[in-house]
N, C-alpha and C positions, 0 to 999 in steps of 0.2 A: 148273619150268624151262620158258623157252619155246622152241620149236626153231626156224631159221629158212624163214621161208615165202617166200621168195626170194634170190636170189642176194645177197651179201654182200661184194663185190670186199675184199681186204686189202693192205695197203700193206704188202711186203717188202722185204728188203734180200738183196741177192746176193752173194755172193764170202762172202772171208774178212778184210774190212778193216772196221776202226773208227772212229768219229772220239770221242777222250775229252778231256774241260777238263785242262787244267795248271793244275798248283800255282803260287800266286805264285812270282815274282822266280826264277824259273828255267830253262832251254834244255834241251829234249830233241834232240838232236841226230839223224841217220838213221840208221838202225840200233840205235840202243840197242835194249838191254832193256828193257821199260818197267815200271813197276811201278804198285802201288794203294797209296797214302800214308796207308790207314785212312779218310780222310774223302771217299773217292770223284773224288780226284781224281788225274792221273797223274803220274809223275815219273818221273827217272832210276832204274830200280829198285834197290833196297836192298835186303842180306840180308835174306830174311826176309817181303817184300812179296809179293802175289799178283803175278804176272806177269798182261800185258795184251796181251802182243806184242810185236814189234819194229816201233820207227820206222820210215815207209816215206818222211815226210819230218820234215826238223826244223822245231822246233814252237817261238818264240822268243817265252817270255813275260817276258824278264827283266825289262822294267819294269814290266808287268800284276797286275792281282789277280790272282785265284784262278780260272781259270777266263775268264778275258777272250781266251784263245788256245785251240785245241785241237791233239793231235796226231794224226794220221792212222796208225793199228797196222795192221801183219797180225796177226790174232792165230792160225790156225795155216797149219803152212807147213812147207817142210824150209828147212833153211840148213846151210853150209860156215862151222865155228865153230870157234875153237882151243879146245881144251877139256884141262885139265890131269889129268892121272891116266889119259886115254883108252887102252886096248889095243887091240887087235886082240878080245879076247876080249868087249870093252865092247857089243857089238851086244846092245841089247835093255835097256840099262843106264839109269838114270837118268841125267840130265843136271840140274843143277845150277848160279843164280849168284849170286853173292856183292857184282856192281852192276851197272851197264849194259853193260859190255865184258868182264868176269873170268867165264869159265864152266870148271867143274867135275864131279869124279864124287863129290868129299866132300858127303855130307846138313848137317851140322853146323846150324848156324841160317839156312843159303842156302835160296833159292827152288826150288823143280824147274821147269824150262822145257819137258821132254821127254823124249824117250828117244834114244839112239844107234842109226841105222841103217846105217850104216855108218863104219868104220874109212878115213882117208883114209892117213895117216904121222902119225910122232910127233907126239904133240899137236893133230892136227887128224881132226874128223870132221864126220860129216853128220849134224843133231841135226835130226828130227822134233817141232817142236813146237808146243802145244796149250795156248792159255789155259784153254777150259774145263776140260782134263784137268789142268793144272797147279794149280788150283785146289782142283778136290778131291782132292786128293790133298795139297797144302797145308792143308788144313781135316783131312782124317784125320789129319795128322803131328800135328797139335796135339790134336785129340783123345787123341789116343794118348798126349801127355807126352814126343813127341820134340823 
């Protein structure tokens, strides 16, 4: 292995935003949940899908291939999200979605998006979250047989 004998400048990216290809013939609108369609490209996410982040603009590939638009994700962040099943006691809980806009505390075959950091009123909290952590954590549930 060779080591480097002079400076090597790397090309970064900063923040916590995305840019991913869309699926044909479909609109990810701002905000969504975004999801991974199995062949690497993005979509309104689907139970079940890795999460990507959320929409920060929409992404309008309706007439496009595969990949002919992208959309622009945060993928972590906090966010003010209605979330069904939330308590008071849900701090620290998994968060849970079932498509772009339906978020949950049920696992069932939904995606994990994050955790709850705080409890807002009924039905609404501040969900902390983390594609890369949504991910594995989505890859252990499947390992596992959940």
């Amino acid at each position: 292995m060779t080591t480097l004998a002079v400076d090597k400048p790397r090309d970064e990216e900063l923040g916590d935003q995305n840019d991913l290809p869309v699926i044909a013939a479909d609109i990810i609108y701002e905000g969504a949940a975004v999801g991974d369609n199995g062949s690497g490209y993005a979509r309104p996410l689907v139970a079940g899908d890795p999460f990507r982040g959320f929409a920060i603009t929409r992404a309008d590939n309706a007439a496009g291939l595969a990949g002919a638009r992208s959309v622009r994700v945060r993928h972590h962040g906090r966010a003010v999200l209605p979330v069904a099943g939330i308590a008071i006691t849900s701090v620290g809980a998994v968060v849970y979605a079932s498509d772009d806009d339906t978020f949950t505390m049920t696992a069932s075959t939904n995606s994990p998006i994050g955790t709850v950091v705080r409890f807002v009123s009924s039905g609404i909290g501040v969900v902390e979250y983390d594609a890369g952590l949504a991910l594995t954590a989505l890859t252990t549930a499947i390992a596992a047989g959940s």
